[in-house]
DSSP file (Angstrom, degrees, kcal/mol; ACC not computed):
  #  RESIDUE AA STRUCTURE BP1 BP2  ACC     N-H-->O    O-->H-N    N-H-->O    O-->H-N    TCO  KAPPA ALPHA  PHI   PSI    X-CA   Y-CA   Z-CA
    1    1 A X     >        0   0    0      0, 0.0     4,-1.0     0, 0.0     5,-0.1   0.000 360.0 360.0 360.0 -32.2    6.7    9.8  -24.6
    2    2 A X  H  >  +     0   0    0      2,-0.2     4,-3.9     3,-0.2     5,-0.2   0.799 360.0  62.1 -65.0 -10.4    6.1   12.1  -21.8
    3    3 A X  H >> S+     0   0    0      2,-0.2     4,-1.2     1,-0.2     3,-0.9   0.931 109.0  45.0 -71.0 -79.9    2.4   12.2  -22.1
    4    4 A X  H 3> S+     0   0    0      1,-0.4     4,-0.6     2,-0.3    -1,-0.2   0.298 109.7  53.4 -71.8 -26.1    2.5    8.7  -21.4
    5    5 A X  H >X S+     0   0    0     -4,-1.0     3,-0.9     2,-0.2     4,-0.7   0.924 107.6  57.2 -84.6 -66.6    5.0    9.2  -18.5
    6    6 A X  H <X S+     0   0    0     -4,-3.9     4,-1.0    -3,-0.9    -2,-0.3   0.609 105.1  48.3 -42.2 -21.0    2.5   11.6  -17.1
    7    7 A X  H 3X S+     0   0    0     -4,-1.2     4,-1.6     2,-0.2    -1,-0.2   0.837 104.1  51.9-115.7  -0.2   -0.1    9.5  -17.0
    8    8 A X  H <X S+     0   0    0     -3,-0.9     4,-1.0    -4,-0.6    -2,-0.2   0.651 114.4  51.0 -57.7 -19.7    1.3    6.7  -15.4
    9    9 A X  H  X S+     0   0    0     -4,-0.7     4,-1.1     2,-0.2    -2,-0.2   0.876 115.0  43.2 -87.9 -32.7    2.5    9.4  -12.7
   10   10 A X  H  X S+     0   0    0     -4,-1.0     4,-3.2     2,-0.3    -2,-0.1   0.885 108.5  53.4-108.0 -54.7   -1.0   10.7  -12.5
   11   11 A X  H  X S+     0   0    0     -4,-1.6     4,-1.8     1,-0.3    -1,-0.2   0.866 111.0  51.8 -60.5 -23.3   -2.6    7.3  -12.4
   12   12 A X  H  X S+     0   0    0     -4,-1.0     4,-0.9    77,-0.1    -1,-0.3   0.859 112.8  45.2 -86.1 -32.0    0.0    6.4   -9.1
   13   13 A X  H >X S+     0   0    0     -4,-1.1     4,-1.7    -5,-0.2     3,-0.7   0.987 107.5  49.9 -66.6 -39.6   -1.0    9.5   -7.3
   14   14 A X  H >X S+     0   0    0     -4,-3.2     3,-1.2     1,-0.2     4,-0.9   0.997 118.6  48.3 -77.0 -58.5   -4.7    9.2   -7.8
   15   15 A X  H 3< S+     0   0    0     -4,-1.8     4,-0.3     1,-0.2    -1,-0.2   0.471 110.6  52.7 -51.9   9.4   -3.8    5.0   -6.3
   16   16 A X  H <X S+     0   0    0     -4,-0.9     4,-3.8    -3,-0.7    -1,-0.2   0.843 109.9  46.0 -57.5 -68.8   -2.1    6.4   -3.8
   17   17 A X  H <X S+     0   0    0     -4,-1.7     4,-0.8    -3,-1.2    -2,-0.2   0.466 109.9  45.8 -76.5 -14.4   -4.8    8.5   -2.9
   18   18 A X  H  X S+     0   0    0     -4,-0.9     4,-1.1     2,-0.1    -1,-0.3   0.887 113.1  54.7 -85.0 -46.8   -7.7    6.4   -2.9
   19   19 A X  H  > S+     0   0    0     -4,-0.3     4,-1.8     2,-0.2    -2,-0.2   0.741 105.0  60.9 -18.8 -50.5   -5.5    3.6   -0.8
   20   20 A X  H  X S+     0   0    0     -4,-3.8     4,-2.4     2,-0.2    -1,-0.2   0.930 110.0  33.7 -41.6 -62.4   -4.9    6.4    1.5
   21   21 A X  H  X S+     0   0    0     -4,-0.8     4,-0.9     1,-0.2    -2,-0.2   0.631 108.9  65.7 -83.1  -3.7   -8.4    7.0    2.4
   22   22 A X  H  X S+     0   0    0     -4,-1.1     4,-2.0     2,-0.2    -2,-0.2   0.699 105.0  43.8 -34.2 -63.4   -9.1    3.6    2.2
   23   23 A X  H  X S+     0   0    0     -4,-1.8     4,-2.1     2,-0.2    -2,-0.2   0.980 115.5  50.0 -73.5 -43.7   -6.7    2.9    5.3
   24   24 A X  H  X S+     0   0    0     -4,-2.4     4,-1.7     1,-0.2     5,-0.3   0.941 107.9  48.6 -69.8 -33.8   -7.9    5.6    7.1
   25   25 A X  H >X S+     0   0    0     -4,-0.9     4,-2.4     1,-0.2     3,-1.3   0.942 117.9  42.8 -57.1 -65.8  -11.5    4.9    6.7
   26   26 A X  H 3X S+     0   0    0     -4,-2.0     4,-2.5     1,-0.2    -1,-0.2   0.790 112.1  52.7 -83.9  -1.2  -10.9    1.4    7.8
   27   27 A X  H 3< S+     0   0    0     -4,-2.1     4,-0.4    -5,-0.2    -2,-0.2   0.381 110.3  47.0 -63.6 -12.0   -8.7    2.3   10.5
   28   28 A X  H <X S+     0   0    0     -4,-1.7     4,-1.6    -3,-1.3    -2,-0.2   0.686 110.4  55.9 -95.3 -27.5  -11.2    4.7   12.0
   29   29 A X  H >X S+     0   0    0     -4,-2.4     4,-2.0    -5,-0.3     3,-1.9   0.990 102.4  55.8 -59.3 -74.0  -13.7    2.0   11.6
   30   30 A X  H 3< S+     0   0    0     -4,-2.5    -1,-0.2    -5,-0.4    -2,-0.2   0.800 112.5  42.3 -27.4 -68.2  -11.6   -0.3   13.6
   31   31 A X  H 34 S+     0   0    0     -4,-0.4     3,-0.4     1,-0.3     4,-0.2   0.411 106.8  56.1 -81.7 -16.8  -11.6    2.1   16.4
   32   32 A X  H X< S+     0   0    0     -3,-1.9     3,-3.0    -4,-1.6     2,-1.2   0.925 100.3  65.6 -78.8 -69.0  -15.0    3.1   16.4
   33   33 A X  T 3< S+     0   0    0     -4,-2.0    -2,-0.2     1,-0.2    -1,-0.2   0.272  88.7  61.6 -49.1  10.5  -15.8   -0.5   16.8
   34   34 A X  T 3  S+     0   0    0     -2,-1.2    -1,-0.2    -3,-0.4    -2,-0.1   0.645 101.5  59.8 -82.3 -34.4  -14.2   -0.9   20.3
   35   35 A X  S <  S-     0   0    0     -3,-3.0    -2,-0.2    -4,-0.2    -1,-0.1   0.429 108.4-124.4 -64.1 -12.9  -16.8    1.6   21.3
   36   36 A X        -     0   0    0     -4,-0.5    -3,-0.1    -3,-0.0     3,-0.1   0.986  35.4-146.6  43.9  72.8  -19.9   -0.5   20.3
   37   37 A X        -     0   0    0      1,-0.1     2,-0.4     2,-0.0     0, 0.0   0.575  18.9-105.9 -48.5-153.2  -21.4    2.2   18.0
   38   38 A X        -     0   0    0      0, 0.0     3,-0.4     0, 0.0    -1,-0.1  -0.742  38.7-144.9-128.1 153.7  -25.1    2.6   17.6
   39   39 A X  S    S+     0   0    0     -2,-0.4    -2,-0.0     1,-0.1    -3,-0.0   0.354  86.3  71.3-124.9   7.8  -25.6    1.0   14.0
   40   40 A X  S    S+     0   0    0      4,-0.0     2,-0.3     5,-0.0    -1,-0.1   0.175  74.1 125.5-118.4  38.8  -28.2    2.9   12.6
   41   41 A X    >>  -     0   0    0     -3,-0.4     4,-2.4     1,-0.1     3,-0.5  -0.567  61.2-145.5 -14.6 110.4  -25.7    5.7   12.3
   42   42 A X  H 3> S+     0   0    0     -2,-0.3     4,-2.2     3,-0.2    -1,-0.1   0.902  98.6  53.0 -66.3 -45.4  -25.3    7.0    9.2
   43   43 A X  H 34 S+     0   0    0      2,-0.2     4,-0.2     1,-0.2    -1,-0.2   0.551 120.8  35.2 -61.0 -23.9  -21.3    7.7    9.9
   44   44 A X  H <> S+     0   0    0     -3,-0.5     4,-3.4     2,-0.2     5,-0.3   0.630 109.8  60.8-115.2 -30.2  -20.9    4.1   10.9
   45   45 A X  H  X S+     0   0    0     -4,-2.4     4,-1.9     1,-0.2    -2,-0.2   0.966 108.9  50.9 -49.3 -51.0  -23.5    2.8    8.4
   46   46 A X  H  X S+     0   0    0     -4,-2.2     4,-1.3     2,-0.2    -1,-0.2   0.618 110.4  43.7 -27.6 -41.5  -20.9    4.4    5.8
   47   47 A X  H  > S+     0   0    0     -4,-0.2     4,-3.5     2,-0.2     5,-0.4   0.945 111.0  53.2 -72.4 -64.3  -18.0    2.8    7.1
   48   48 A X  H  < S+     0   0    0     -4,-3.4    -2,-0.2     1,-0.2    -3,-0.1   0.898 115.6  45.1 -30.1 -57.9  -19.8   -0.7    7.5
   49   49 A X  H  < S+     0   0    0     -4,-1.9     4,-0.4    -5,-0.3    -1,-0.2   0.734 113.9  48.0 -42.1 -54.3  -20.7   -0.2    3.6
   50   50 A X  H  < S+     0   0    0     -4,-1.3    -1,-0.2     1,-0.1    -2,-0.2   0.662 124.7  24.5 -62.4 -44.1  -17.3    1.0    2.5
   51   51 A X  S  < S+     0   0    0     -4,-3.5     4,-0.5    -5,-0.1    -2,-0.2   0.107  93.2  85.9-126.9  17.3  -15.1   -1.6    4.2
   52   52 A X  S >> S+     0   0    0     -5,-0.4     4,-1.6     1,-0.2     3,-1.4   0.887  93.9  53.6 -81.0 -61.3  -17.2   -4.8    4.7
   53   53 A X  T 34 S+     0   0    0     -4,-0.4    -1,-0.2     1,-0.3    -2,-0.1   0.536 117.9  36.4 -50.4  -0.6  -16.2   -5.8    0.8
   54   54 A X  T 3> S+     0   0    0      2,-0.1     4,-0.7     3,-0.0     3,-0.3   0.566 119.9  50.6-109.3 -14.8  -12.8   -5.5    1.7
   55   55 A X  T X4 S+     0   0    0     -3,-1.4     3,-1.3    -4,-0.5    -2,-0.2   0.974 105.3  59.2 -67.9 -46.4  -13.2   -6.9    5.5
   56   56 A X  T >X S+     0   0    0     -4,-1.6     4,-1.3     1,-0.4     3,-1.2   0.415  90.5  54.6 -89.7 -30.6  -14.8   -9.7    4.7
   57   57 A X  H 3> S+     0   0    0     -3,-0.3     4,-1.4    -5,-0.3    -1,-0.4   0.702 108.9  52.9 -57.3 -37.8  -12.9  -11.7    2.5
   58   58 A X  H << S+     0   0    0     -3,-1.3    -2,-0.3    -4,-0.7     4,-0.3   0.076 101.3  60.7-102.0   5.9  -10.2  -11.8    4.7
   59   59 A X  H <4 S+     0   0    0     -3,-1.2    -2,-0.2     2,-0.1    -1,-0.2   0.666  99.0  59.0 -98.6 -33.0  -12.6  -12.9    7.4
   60   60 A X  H  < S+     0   0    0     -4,-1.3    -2,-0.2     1,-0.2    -3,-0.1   0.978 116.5  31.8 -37.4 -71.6  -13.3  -16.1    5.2
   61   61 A X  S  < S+     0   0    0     -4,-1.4     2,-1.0     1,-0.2    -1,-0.2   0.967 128.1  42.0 -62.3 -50.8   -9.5  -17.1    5.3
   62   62 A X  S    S-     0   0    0     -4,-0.3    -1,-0.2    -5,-0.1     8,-0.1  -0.726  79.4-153.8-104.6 121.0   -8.9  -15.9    8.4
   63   63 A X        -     0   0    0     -2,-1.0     6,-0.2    -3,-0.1     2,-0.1  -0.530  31.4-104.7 -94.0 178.0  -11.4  -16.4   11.0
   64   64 A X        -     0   0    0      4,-0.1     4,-0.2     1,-0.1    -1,-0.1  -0.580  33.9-168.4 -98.9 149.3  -11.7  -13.7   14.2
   65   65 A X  S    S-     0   0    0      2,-1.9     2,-2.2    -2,-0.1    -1,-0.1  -0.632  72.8 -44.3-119.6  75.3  -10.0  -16.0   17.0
   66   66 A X  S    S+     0   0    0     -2,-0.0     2,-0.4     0, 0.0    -2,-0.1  -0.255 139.6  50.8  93.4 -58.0  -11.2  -13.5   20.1
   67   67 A X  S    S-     0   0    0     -2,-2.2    -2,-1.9     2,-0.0     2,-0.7  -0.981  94.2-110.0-116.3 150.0  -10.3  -10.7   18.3
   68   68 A X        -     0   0    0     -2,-0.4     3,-0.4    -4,-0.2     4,-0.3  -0.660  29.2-179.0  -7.5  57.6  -11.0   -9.3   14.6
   69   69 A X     >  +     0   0    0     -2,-0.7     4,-2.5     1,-0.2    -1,-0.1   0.402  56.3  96.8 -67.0 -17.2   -7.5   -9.6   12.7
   70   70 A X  H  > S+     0   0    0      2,-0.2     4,-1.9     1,-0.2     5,-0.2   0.910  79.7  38.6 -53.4 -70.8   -9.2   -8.0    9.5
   71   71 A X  H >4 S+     0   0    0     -3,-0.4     3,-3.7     1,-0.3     4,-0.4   0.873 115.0  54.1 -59.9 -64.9   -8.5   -4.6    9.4
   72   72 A X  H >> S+     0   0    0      1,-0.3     3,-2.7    -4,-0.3     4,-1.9   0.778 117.6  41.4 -56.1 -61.4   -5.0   -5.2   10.7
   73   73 A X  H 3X S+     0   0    0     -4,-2.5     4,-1.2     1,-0.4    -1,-0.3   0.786 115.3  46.0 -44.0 -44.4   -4.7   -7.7    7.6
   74   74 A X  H << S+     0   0    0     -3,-3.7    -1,-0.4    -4,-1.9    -2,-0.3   0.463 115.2  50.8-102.7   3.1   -6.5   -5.5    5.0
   75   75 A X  H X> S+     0   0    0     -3,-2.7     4,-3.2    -4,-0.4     3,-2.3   0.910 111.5  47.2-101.7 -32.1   -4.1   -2.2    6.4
   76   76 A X  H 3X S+     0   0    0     -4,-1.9     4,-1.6     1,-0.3    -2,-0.2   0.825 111.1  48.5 -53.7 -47.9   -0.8   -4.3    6.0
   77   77 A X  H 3< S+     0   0    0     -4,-1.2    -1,-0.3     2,-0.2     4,-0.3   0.198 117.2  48.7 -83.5   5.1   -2.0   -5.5    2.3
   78   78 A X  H <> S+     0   0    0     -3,-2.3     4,-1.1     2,-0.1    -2,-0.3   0.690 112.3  44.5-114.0 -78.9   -2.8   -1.3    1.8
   79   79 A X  H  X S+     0   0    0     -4,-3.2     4,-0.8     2,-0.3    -2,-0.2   0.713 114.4  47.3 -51.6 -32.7    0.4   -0.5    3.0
   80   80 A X  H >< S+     0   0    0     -4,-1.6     3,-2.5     1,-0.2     4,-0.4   0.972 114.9  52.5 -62.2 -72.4    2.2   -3.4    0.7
   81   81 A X  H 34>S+     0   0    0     -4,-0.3     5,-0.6     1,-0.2     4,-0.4   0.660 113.5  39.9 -39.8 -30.4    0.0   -2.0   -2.2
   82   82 A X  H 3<5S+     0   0    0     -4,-1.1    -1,-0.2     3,-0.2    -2,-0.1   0.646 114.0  49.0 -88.0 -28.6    1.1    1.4   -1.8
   83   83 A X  T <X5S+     0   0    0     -3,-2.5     4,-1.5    -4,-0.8     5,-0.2   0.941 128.0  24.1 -90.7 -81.9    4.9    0.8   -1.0
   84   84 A X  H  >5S+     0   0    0     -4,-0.4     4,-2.4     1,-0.2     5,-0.2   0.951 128.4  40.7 -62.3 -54.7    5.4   -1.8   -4.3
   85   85 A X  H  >5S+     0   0    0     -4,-0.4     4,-3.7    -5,-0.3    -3,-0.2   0.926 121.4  34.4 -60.1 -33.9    2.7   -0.8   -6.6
   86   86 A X  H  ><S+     0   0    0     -5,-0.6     4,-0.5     2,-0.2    -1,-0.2   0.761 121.5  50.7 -84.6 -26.9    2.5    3.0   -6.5
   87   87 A X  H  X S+     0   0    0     -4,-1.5     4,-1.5     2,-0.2    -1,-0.2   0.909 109.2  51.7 -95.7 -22.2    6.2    3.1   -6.1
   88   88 A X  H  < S+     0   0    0     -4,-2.4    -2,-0.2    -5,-0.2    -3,-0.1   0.853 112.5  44.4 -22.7 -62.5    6.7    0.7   -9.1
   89   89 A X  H  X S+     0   0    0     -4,-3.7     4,-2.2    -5,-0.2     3,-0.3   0.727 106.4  58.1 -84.3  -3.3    4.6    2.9  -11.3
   90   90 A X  H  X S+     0   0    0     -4,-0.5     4,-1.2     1,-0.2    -2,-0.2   0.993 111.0  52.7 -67.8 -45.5    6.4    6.4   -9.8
   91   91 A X  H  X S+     0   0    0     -4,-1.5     4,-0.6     1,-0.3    -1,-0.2   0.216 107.5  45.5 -84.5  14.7    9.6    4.4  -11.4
   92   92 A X  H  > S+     0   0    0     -3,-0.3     4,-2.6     2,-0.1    -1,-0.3   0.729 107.2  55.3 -92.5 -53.6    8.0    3.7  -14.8
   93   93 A X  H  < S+     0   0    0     -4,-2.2     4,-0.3     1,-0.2    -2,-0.2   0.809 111.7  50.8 -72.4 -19.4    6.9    7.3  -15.1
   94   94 A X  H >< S+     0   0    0     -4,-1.2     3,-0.9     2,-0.2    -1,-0.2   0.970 113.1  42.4 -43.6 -71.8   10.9    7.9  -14.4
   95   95 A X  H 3< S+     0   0    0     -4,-0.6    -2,-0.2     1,-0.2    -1,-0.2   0.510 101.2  73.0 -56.6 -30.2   12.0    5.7  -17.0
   96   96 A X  T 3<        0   0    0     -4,-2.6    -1,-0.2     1,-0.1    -2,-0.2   0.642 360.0 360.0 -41.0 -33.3    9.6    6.8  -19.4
   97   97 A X    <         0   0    0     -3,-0.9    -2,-0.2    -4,-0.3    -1,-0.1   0.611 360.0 360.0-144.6 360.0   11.0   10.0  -20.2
């Protein structure tokens, strides 16, 4: 039963760890955009690329009223995801063995 426990543990670090860089990525994005980047960047094309599929859905429901709410949205629903799921599955891999 601990193999099994170990890879629930494994499988919450690695979502951790893509979630992680996932908020920073669109949290540097955010902040580049105040600056009114050049956009055939490669560094900002990346970003654009990376975080439009998550921005963008959340522009549907919520539309920008003056400002851009997105990223704010999509880091709050990363931080939720990180806090309940990831700590959920640390307390499976607990109970597991």
């Amino acid at each position: 039963m601990f193999v099994l426990s170990n890879l629930v543990k494994a499988l919450a670090y690695i979502l951790n760890s893509v979630l992680e860089i996932l908020f920073w990525i669109i949290l540097i994005r955010a902040l580049i955009s105040w600056v009114n980047p050049d956009p055939y960047n490669p560094i900002v094309r990346f970003l654009d690329t990376v975080t439009e599929p998550i921005l963008s859905p959340i522009r549907r429901v919520v539309p920008p009223i003056g400002l851009d709410f997105s990223p704010l949205i999509a880091i709050l629903v990363i931080k939720f995801i990180q806090i309940f799921l990831v700590g959920s599955l640390m307390d499976l891999s607990v109970a597991m063995r």
